[in-house]
C-alpha positions in Angstrom: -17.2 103.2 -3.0 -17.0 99.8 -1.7 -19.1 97.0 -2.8 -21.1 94.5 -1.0 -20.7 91.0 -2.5 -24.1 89.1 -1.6 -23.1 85.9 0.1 -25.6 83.7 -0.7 -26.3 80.8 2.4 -27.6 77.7 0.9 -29.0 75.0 3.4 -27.0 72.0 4.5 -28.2 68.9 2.8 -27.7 65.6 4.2 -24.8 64.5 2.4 -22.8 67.6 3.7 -23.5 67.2 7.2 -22.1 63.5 7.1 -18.9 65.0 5.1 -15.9 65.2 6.9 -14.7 68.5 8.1 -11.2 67.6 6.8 -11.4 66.3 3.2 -9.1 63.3 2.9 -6.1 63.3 0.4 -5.7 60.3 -1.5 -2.8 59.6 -3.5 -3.0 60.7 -7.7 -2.9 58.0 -9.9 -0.3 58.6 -12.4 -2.0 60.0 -15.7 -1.3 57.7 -19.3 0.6 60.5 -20.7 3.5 60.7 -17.8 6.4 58.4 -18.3 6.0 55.4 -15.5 8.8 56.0 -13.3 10.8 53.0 -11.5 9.6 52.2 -8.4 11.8 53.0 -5.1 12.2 49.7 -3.2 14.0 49.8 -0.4 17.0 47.7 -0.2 16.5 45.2 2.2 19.9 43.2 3.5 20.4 40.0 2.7 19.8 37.3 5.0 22.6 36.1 6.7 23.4 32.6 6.0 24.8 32.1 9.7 21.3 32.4 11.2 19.3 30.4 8.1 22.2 27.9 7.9 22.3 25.8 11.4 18.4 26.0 11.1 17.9 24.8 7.5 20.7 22.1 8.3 18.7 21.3 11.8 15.3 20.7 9.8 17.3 18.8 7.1 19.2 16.2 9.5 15.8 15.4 11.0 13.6 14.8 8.2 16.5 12.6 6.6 15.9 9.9 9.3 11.9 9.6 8.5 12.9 9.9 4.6 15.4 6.9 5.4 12.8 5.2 7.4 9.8 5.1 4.8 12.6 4.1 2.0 13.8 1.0 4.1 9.8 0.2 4.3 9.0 1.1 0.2 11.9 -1.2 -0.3 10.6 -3.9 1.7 7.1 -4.0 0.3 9.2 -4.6 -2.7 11.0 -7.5 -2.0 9.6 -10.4 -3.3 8.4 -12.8 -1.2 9.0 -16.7 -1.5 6.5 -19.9 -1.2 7.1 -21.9 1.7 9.2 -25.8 0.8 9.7 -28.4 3.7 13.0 -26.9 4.7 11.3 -23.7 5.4 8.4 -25.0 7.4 11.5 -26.8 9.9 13.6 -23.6 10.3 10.2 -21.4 11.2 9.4 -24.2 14.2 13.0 -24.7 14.9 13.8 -23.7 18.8 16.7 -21.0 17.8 13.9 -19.3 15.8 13.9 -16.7 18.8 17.8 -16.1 19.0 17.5 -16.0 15.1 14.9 -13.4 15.4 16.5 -11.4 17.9 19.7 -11.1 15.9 17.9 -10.2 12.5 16.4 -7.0 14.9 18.3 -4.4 13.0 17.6 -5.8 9.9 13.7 -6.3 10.2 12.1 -3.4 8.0 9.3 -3.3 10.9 11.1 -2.1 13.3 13.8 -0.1 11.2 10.5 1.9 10.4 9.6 2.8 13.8 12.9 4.2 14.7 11.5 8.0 14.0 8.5 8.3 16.3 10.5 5.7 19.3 13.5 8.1 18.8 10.8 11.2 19.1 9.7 9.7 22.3 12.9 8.5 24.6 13.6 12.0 23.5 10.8 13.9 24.5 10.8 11.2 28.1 14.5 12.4 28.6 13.3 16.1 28.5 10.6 15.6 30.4 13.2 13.8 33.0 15.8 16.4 32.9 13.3 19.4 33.6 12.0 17.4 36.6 15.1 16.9 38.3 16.6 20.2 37.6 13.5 21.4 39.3 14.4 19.2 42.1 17.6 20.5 42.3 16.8 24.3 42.2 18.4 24.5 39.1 15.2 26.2 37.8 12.3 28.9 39.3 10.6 27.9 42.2 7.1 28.6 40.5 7.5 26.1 37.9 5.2 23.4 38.1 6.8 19.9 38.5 5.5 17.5 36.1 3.8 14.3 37.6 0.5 12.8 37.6 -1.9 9.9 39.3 -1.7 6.5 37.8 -5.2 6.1 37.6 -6.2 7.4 34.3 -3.6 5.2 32.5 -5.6 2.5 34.7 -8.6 3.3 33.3 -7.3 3.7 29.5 -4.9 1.1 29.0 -7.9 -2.0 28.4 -8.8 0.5 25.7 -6.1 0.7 23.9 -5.2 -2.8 23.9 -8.8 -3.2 22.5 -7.8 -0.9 19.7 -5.2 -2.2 18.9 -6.0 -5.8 18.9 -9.0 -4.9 16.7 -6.7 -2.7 14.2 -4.7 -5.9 14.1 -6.9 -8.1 13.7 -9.1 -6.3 11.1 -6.0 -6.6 8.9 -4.9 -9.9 9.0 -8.9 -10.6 8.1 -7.8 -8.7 4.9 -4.9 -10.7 4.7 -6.8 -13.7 4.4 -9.4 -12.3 2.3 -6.2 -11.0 -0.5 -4.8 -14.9 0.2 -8.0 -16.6 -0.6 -8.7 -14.3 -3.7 -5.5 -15.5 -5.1 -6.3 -18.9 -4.4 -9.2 -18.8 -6.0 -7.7 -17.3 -8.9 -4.4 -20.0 -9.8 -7.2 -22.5 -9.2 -9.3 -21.3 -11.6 -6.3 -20.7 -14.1 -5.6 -24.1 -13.7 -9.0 -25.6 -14.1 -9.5 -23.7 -17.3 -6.6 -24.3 -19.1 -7.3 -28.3 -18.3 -10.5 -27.7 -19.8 -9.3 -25.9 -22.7 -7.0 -29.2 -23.2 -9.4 -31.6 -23.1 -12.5 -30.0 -24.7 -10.6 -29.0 -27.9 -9.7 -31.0 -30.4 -6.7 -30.7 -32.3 -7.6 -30.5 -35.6 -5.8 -28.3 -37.7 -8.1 -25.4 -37.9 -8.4 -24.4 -34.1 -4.8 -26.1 -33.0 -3.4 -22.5 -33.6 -6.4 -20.7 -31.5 -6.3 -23.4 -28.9 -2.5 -22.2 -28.3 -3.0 -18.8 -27.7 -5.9 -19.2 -25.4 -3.7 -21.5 -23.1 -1.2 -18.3 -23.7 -3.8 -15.7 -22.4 -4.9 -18.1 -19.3 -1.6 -18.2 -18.2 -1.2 -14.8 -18.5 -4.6 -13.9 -16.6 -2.8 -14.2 -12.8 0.2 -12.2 -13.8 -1.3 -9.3 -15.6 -3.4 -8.9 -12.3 -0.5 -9.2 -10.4 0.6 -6.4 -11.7 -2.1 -5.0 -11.3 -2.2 -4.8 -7.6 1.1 -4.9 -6.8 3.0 -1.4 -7.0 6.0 -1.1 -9.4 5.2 -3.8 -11.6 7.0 -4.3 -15.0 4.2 -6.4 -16.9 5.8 -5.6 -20.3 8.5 -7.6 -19.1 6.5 -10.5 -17.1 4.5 -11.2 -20.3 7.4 -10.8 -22.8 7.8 -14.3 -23.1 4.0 -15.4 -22.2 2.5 -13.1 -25.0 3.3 -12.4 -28.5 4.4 -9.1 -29.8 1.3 -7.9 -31.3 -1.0 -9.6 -28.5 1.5 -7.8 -25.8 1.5 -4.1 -27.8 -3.0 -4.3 -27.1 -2.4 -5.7 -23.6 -0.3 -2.7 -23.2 -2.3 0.3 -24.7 -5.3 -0.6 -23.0 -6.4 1.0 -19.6 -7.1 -1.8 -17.7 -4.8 -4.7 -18.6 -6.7 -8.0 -17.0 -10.2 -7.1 -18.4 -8.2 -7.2 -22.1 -7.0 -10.7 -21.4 -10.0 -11.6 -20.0 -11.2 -10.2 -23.6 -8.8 -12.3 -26.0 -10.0 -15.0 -23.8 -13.7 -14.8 -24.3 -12.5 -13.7 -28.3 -10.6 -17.2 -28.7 -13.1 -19.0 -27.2 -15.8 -17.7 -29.8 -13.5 -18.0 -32.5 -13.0 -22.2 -31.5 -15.7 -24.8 -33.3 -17.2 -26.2 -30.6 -20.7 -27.5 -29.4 -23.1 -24.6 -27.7 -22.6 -26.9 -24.5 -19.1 -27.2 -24.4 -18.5 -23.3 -25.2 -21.2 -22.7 -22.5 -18.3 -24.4 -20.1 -15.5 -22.5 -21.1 -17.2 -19.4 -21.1 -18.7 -20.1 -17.3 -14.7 -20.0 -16.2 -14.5 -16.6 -17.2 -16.7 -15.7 -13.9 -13.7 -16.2 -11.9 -11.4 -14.2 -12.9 -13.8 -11.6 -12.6 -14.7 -12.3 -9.5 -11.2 -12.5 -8.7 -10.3 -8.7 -10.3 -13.0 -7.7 -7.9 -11.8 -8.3 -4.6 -8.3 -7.5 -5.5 -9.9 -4.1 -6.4 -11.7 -3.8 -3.4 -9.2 -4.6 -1.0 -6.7 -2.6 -2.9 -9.5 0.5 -3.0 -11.4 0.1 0.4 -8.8 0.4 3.5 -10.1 -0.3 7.3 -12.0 3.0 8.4 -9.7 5.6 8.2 -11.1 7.6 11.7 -10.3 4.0 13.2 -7.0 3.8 12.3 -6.7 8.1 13.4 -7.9 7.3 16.5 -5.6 4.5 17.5 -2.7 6.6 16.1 -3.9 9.1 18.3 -4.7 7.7 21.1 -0.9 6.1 21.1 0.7 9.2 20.0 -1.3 11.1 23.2 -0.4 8.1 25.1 3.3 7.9 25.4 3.8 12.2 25.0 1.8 11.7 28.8 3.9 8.5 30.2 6.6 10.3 31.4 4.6 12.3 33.7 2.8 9.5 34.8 5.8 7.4 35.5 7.8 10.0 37.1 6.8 9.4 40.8 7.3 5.6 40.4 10.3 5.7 38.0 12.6 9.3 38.3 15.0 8.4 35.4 13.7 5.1 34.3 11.2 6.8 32.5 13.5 6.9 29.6 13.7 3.3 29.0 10.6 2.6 30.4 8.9 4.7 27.3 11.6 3.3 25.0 9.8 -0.1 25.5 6.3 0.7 25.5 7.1 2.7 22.5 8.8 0.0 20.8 6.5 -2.7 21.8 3.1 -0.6 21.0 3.8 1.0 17.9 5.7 -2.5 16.7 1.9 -4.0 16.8 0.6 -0.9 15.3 2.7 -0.9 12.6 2.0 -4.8 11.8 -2.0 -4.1 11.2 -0.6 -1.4 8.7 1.6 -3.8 7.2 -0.5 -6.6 6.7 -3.8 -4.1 5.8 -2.7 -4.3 2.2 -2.3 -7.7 1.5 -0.6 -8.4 -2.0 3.2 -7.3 -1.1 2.8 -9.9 2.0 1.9 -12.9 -0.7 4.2 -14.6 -2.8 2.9 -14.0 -5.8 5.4 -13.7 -8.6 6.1 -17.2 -7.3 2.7 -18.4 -7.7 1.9 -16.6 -11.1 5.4 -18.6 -12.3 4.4 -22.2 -10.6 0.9 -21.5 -12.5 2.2 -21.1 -15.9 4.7 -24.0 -15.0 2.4 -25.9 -13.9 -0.2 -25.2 -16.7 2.8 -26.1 -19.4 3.4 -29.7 -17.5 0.2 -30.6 -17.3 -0.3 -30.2 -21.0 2.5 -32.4 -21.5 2.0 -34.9 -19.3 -1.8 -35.2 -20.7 -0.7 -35.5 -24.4 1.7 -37.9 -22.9 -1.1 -40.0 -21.1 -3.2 -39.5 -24.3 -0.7 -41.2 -26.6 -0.2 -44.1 -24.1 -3.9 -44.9 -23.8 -4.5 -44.6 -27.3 -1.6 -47.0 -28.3 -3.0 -49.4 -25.5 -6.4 -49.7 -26.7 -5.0 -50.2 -30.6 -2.9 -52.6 -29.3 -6.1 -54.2 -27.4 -7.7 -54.2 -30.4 -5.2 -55.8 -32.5 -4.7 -58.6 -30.1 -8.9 -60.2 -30.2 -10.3 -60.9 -33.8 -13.8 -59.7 -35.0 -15.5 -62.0 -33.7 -14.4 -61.2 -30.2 -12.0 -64.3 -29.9 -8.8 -63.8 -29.1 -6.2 -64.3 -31.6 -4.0 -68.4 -31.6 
């Protein structure tokens, strides 16, 4: 009447007795052919503007004063610097130049820039102050530590970091003379070539047209580099009236704008009828002006070491966050101003090597490309002057003794 259903037992295999006992459930996917329903988000309230407001204002307010900082510095490494006359050379030995100096303080773009990190540290010096002497007071937990140290280690480190920064400073200032000499080098040059330029070629009526623009491109060389180097340059309106329009439109579509003078230079000079020799000499003053585009490149590619100038960053940033503690014993409160003038006085020198490490906003020279093309433009003129003179002086020799080398009754 009732039947027996065989069960049949099969043997575990391996995967089933590494199976979980309770299968898990994952989640369907929705299938093609159902309509994709909107997603349920859960509405989340706004935030509040009372508690992002004081804190976005907070963080504003203090990263306007660095912003302010590095633009008084950008605009000083602007500014165009001046050549030095006789009347300069008497006010910078004068004995006011102190008082001077002191009273021009707040105007001085060096220390204008270091008002963020001395600011940071008289502030972090009066913290560390206040939490000492409310400890003192009882104003705070017994089982906070009071902040103080030995003397000794700033013993021990303080000849190092004078060494560091002496050698940070003095490292740039070699840079400084190395950017100053380059640019010597280079107005020299300009102004021997474009003297040889005059007196080599004749003119004659076939080159006294090529002979003109290659005095144009010489005088052109020192400011299309100085643009070069120098950040924020307009050389379309430096060469405006140096160059002509056509001449100015190549100088300005090509990629590196002294190598194309430098081009129209060595073009004109091939283009002149001269002797192999006296080509041979114009063509050897081409050397310095690439010699001069190099070390302007270099300096202007190659900074000091950067781990050197990390590690004396560093090492003064590590330096006054750990002179309150060291001065507190000593000091009490004077650690404030105490750290105001290291901080002023340390970072002041700092910021000088940084200054002076790139070289070419420090010289004067839009002044000296200007003198240059002056100068070239005078000297031209004074030697076709002195030209003229000599050669009506020797007719009038001439005319004055007969052939036979007797003078003239």
């Amino acid at each position: 009447m009732y039947h027996h259903h065989r069960i049949q037992i099969k043997p575990p295999t391996l995967s089933s007795l590494f199976s979980p006992k309770c299968p898990l459930r994952l989640p369907l996917l929705p299938s093609t052919s159902r309509p994709n329903k909107a997603p349920i988000r859960a509405s989340l309230p706004p935030p509040s503007s009372s508690s992002s407001g004081p804190a976005q204002t907070l963080i504003s307010l203090l990263r306007s004063v660095p912003d302010w900082a590095d633009a008084v510095q950008e605009r000083g490494m602007q500014k165009k610097r001046s050549l030095y006359t006789h009347l300069n050379w008497r006010d910078h030995r004068s004995s006011l130049r102190h008082l001077r100096h002191l009273l021009s303080s707040l105007s001085s773009r060096v220390i204008l820039s270091l008002v963020p990190p001395v600011l940071f540290f008289t502030a972090f010096a009066a913290a560390i102050a206040a939490y000492n002497s409310a400890l003192l007071l009882h104003l705070l937990p017994d089982f906070l530590p009071l902040l103080r140290a030995s003397t000794l280690p700033y013993q021990l480190t303080a000849p190092a970091l004078a060494l560091l920064l002496v050698f940070r400073t003095e490292a740039s200032y070699a840079r400084f003379v190395d950017g100053k000499k380059a640019w010597t080098n280079v107005i020299a040059a300009t102004h021997d070539f474009a003297r040889q330029v005059a007196a080599i070629v004749v003119d004659n009526a076939d080159d006294f047209p090529i002979k003109h623009a290659l005095l144009q491109y010489i005088a052109a060389f020192p400011v299309a580099l100085k643009c070069h180097v120098l950040y924020g340059s307009d050389i379309r309106r430096d060469l405006q009236h140096m160059l002509e329009v056509d001449d100015l439109a190549v100088v300005m579509n090509s990629k590196h704008r002294p190598h194309c003078i430098i081009e129209f230079i060595s073009q004109s000079i091939r283009l002149l009828k001269l002797e192999d020799s006296r080509r041979n000499v114009l063509e050897s003053k081409i050397s310095c002006f690439h010699e001069g585009i190099g070390i302007c490149e270099q300096l202007m590619g190659i900074p000091i070491p950067l781990s050197y100038t990390r590690l004396t960053s560093r090492f003064l940033v590590l330096w006054h966050l750990t002179l309150p503690i060291i001065l507190w014993d000593d000091c009490q409160w004077i650690v404030v101003p105490a750290t105001f003038i290291s901080a002023a006085s340390l970072f002041c020198i700092e910021e000088v090597g940084v200054l002076i490490e790139e070289p070419f906003p420090m010289l004067a020279l839009d002044e000296l490309c200007q003198k240059a093309h002056t100068d070239i433009q005078e000297a031209i003129t004074t030697g076709n002057l002195i030209h003229a003179r000599l050669v009506a002086k020797q007719n009038s020799l001439s005319e004055e003794h007969s052939p036979n080398g007797w003078p003239n009754s």
